[in-house]
C-alpha positions in Angstrom: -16.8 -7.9 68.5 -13.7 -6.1 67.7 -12.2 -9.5 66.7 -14.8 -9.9 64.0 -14.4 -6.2 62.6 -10.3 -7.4 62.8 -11.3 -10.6 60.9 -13.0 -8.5 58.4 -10.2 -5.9 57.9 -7.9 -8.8 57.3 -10.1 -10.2 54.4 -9.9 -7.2 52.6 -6.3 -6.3 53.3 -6.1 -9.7 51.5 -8.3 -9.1 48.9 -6.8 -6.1 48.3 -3.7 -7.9 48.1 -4.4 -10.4 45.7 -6.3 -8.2 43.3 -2.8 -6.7 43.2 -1.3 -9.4 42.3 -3.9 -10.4 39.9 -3.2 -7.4 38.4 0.5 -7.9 38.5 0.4 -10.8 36.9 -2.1 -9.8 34.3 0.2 -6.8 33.1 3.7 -9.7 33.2 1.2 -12.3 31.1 0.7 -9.5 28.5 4.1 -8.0 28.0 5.2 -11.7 27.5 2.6 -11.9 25.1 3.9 -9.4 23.7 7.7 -10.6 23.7 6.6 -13.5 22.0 4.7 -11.5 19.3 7.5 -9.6 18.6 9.7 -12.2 18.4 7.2 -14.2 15.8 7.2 -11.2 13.6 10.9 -10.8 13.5 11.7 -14.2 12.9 9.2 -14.4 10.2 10.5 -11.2 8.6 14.0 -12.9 8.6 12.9 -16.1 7.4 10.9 -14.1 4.3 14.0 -12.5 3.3 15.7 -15.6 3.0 13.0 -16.6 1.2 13.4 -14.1 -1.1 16.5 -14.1 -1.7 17.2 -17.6 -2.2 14.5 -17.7 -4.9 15.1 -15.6 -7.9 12.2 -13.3 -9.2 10.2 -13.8 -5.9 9.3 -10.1 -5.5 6.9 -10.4 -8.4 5.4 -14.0 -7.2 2.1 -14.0 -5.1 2.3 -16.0 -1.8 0.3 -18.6 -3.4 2.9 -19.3 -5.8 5.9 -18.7 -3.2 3.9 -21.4 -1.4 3.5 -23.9 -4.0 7.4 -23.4 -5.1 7.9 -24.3 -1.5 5.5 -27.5 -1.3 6.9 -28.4 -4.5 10.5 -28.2 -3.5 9.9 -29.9 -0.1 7.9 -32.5 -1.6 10.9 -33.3 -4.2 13.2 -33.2 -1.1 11.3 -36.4 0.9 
């Protein structure tokens, strides 16, 4: 009997174990999530101010008009 209540302990050693690492990998998954967010957001910041400053008056344009511009000038391009 003491091999089955040995048997048991070592299932929940192992349980115990991989919840850790469940959770270990939960926390790496969402501070590369993270990573990548923050990286999105700065490139799109830098990529808006190039935007802006290659395109005179574009402070006072509405996005729907930067994006048109854009369309238009990519379109002209092909």
């Amino acid at each position: 009997m003491s091999k089955a209540k040995s048997l048991e302990e070592q299932i929940e050693i192992a349980a115990k174990e991989k919840k850790q690492k469940d959770d270990r990998l939960n926390e790496l998954l969402q501070k590369k999530k993270e990573q990548d967010e923050k990286a999105k957001n700065e490139r799109l910041k830098e990529r808006g101010a190039i935007v802006e400053s290659l395109i005179e008056g574009a402070e006072t344009l509405t996005n729907e008009e930067i994006k048109t511009l854009l369309q238009d000038a990519l379109t002209a391009h092909k």
